[in-house]
N, C-alpha and C positions, 0 to 999 in steps of 0.2 A: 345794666342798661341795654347790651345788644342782644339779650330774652326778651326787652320788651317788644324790639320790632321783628322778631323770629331768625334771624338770623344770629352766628357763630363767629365768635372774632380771631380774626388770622393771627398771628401771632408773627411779630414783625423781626425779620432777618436783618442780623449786622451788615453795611453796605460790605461788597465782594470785590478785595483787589484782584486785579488786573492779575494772571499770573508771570510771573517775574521768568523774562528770556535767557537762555544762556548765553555767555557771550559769545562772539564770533568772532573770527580770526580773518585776513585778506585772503591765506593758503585755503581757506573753504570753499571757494568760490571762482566757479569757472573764467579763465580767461578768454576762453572764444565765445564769440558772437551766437546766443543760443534765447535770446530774451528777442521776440517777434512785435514789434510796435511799440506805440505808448502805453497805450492802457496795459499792457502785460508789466512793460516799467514798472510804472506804478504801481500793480499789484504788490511785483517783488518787493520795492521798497518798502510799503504797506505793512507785508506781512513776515515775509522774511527778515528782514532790516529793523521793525517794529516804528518805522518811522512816518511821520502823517506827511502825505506828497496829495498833492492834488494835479490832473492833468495838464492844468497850464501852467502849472510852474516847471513841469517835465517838458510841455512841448518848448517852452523859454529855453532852459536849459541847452536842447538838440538845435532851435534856431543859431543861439547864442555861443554855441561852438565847443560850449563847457564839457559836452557828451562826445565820446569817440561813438559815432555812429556808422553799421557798415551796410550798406544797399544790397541785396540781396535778392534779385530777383523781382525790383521793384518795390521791395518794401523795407523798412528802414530794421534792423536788428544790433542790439546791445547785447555787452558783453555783463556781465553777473559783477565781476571782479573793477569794472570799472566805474558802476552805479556804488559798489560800497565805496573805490575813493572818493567819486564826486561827492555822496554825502557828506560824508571825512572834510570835504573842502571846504564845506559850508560851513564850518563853526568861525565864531567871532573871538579872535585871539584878542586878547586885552596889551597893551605895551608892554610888560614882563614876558610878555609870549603865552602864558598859558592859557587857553580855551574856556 
């Protein structure tokens, strides 16, 4: 059928998981202040961390005190080691305790 209209048919590819992260550890991860604003946040979370962050739930976070944030020069910088606990914190524990 796709000779009749001159063109060649593609030949369709199994959907492509995601490639799977290794884990990480808290020891991985700088504890001084070396992450330069939000949007850098959120990269690292993003990409390093594998985790979906969007900028106003990071700026929330930094109003809302959850972030150790240190000023620097007039601009705000995060430490590596403290964006993986706050993630860590974000899980919803069920009454047995476990997440």
């Amino acid at each position: 059928m796709s000779q009749q209209y001159g063109h060649a048919v593609r030949p369709i590819s199994p959907p492509q998981r995601p490639a799977r992260r290794a884990p990480v550890t808290r020891d991985e991860f700088n504890e001084l202040p070396t992450i330069k604003g939000r949007d850098a946040a959120v990269a690292f979370v993003q990409e390093r961390l594998g985790v979906p962050m969007t900028p106003t739930r990071m700026r929330a976070a930094i109003e809302r005190r959850e972030l150790s944030v240190f000023k620097i020069s007039g601009a705000n910088y995060l430490a590596e080691r403290d964006l993986y606990d706050w993630v860590l914190s974000l899980a919803k524990t069920r009454k047995d305790g476990v997440a």
